[in-house]
N, C-alpha and C positions, 0 to 999 in steps of 0.2 A: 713233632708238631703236637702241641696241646693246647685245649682252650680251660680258660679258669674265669671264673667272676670275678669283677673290678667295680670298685666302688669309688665314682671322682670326688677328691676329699678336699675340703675347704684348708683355706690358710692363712690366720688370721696375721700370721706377720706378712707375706707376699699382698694380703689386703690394704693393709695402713701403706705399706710401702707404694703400693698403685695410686692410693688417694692424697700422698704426700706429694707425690711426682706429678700430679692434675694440677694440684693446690700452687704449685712453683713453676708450672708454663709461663714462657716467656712466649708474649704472642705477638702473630703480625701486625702490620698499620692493617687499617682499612680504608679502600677506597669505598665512598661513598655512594648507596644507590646500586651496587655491583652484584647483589643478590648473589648468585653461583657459577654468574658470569666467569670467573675468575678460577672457580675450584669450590669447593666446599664452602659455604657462605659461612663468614665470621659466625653473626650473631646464633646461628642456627648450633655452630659446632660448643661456642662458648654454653650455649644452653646448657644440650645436653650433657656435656662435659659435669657443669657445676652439679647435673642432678649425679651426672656418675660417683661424683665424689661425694657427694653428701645426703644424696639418699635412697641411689642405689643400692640393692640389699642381694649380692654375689653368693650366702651361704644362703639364703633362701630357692636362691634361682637356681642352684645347683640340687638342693633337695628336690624342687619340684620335675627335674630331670632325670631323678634316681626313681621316679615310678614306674619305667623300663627297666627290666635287667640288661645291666651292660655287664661286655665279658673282655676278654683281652686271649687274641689268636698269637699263640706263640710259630714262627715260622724260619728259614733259614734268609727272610731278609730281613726280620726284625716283627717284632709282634705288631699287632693291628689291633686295635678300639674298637669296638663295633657293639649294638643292640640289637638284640634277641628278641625279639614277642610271637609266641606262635598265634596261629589264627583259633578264634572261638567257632567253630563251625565241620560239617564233613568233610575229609579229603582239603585242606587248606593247600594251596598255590606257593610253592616256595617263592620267594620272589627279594632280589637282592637289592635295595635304591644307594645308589650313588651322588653325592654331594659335589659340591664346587667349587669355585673358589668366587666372590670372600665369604663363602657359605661355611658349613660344617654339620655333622649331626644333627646340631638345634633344628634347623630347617625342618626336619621330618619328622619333630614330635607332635604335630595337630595331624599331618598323613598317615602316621600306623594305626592309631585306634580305628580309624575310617575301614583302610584295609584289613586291620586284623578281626577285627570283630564288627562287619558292618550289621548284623541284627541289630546292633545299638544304635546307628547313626542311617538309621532310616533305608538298611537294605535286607537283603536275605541273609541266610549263615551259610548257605551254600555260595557264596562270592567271594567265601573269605581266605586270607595270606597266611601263611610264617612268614614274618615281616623281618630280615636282617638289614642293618642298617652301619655299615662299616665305616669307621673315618679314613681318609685317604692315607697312605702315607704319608709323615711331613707335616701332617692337619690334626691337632687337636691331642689325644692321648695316644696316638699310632707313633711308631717309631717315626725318626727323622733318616732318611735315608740318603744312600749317599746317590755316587753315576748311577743314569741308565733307568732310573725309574720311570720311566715313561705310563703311556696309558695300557701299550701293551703288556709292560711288567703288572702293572696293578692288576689286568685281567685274568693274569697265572695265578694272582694272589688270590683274588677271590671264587677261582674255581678250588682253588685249596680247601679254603675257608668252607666253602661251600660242601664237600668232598667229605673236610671234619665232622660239621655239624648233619652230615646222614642223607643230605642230598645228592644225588644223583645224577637228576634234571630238573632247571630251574627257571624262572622267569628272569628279568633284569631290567631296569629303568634310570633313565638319569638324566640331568640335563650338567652343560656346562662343561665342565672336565668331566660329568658322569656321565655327560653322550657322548664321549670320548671312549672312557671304560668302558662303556656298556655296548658301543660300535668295535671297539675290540673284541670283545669278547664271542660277537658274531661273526666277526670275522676267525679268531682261533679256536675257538668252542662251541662250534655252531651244536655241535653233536651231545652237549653238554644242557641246550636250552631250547626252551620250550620256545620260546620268542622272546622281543626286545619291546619297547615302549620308550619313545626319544621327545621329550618336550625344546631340543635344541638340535641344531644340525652343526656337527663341529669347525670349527673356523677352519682346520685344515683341511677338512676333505674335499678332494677331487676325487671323482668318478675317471675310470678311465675312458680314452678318447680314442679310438681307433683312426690310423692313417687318413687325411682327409675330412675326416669328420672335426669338426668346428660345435662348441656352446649354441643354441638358438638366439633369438634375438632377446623374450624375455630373461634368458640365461645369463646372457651377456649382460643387461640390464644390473641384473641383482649380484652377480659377480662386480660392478663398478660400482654398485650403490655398499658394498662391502670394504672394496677398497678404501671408499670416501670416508666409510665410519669409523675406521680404523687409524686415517689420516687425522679425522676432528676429533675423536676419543680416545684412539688408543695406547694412547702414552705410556699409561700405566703396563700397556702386556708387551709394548716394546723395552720397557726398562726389566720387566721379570723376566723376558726370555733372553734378555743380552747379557746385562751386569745386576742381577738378582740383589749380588752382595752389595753393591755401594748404596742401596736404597735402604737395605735393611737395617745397618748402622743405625738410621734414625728413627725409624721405625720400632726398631727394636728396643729402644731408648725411652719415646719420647709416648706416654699411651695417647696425647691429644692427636700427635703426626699419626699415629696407628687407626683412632677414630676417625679420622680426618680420611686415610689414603679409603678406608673400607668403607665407611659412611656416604661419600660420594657417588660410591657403585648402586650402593640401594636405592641412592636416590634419583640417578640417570637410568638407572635400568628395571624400576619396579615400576606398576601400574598406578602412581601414587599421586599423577597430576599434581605435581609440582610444591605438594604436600605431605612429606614422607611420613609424619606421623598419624596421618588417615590409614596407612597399610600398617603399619609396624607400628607397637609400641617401645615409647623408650625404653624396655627393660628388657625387651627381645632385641632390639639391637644393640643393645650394652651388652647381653649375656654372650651373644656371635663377639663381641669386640673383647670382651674380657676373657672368653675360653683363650682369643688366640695371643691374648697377655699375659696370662698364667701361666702355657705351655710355651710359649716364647718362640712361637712354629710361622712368623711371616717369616723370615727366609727363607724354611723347610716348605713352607707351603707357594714360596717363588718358584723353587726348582721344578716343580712337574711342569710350568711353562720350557724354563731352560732346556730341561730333556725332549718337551713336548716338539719345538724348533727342531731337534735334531730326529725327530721320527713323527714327520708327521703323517694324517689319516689319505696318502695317496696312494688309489688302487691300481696296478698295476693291468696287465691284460691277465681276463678271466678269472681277476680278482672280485668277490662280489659279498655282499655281507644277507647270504641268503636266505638266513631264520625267518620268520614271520615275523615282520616288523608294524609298528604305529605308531602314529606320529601326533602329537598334541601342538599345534600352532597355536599359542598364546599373543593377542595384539600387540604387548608391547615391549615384545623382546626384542635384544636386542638390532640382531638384523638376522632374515631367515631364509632358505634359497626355495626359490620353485619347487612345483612336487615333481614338473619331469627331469628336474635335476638329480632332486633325492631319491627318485626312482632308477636312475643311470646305476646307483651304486646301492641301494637297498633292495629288501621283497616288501615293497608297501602294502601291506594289506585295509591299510586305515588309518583316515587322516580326516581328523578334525579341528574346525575352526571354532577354536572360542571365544565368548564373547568378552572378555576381558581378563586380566592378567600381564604378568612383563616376565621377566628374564628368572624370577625365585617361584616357580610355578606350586611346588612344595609350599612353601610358608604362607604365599598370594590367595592359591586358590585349591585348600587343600580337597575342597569336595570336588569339585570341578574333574582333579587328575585323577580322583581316585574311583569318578565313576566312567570315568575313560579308561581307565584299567581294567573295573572290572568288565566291562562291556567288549575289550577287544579279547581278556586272557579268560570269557567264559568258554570257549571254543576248546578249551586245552583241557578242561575237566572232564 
């Protein structure tokens, strides 16, 4: 195992060839008046497309992403991507964030400076991280992996990872697939961490249920108001955890269908009132759409679903993910369970409600999470 620095390097011929392949979509009819009824609304997609091709600037947005050090974890499933920033401050919090899907890296470059060095962003230097920030397998410059990657394999990785760079004991956070990895990792490395920090409760987890014992009535509730969203939304994670590959053919192909499949998440799932470009700029959601055009990782980045299906977060009896846990409820994520739910199969130690935010808690509201982090993980210094 070795880790070495890595530098994401621009490519002016993969460039011309992205903005040539924009410039030659063949695109659908439009029905009339249909806004996003339908999927990603025409004119909205046609926009930003036109600006991807012609005035998006991909070797600039890649420079300004090199002001982290990025390294590359050499391992026995394939190396791993990840950013290094340690904390400005005494005694800094190791602490590992995990991304999602159609997230990646980019998500957490407004959240590390907060955490690493918060004397600069309006807090002490005794609340501050070593902020590692690792891409998933499959996602972005990490290998592409094959079977069996699941969340629980990710969480081997990054105790590795972890292990490498001189940690010990550490913190962990993530929402998405990274409340995924980061509920694994409680559960197999409790012994490993300090605590967890979850902005999402993973779609697979069941708590276990003992003989006779039945969900409560709010339980039941938000367990059918799950199934519902999943029935009206979730197309897209039925097609990545069945037949990953038939979707990516086009995907893979096509960067408008790429923009198109990823674009629509940001916009159903971010706090953005029905205005995606009030949250995000177009140059932050071109840079998420073009990392995962460059490294060509939507199918690689399909399969942690596929795998996810076939291992998912259900605890068995006197299974319990017992670290000291916290929970960030943002309004308007996607769908979220009760706390005597998440408490059946967590150690809740703190759970708050905030006032705004959706499903990219990272990107949305980076000050928000980061003073909920520090406020739950000052207890551990």
């Amino acid at each position: 195992m070795t880790i070495e620095s890595f530098t994401p390097e621009y490519s002016a011929a993969a460039w011309k060839d992205l903005r040539g392949r924009i410039q030659r979509t063949r695109w659908p009819d439009v029905v009339p008046d249909s806004d996003w009824d339908y999927g990603a609304d025409t004119s909205f997609v046609r926009d930003i497309c036109s600006y991807w091709a012609e005035e998006f600037d991909w070797e600039s947005e890649l420079a300004r992403s090199r002001v982290v050090p990025h390294f590359k974890f050499s391992s026995a499933a394939g190396h791993i991507h990840f950013i290094h920033v340690r904390g400005k401050g005494p005694n800094p919090i190791p602490l590992i964030l995990t991304h999602g899907w159609p997230g990646s890296y980019l998500e957490m470059l407004k959240l590390i400076p907060i955490l690493s060095d918060p004397a600069a962003h309006g807090g002490v230097p005794e609340d501050s991280f070593d902020v590692v920030v690792p891409s998933l397998p499959g996602f972005g410059y990490s290998a592409k992996p094959g079977r069996g990657m699941n969340v629980f394999a990710v969480s081997d990785l990054w105790v590795e990872l972890m292990a490498e760079l001189g940690y010990e004991r550490f913190a962990a956070q993530g929402g998405d697939i990274g409340a995924g990895v980061t509920t694994a990792l409680g559960l197999r490395h409790a012994h490993r961490l300090l605590g967890i920090h979850l902005n999402f409760i993973p779609g697979s987890y069941r708590p276990h249920l003992a003989a006779g014992e039945a969900p409560s009535a709010e339980e039941r509730t938000a367990l059918e108001a799950m199934v519902q969203w999943a029935d009206q939304h979730g197309a897209y994670a039925h097609v990545q955890r069945t037949t990953p590959l038939t979707a990516a053919y086009a995907l893979n192909d096509s960067p408008v269908g790429l923009a198109a499949w990823i674009l629509e998440k940001f916009y159903r799932w971010s706090d953005c009132k029905g205005d995606l470009l009030s949250r995000f700029t177009r140059d932050e959601l071109l840079s998420n759409v073009t990392l995962y055009w460059m490294t060509q990782t939507i199918y690689s980045s399909f399969r942690i679903y596929f795998e996810g299906a076939r291992a998912p977060l259900t605890l068995g009896a006197g299974e319990r993910v017992a670290v000291p846990c916290a929970i960030a409820r943002f309004p308007k994520e996607i769908f979220f369970s009760p706390r005597s739910w998440v408490e059946r199969g967590y150690a809740v130690e703190r759970w708050t409600e905030m006032p705004r935010g959706g499903h990219f808690a990272a990107w949305e509201e980076p000050g928000l999470l980061a003073d909920d982090l520090r406020s739950f993980f000052r207890q551990f210094r």
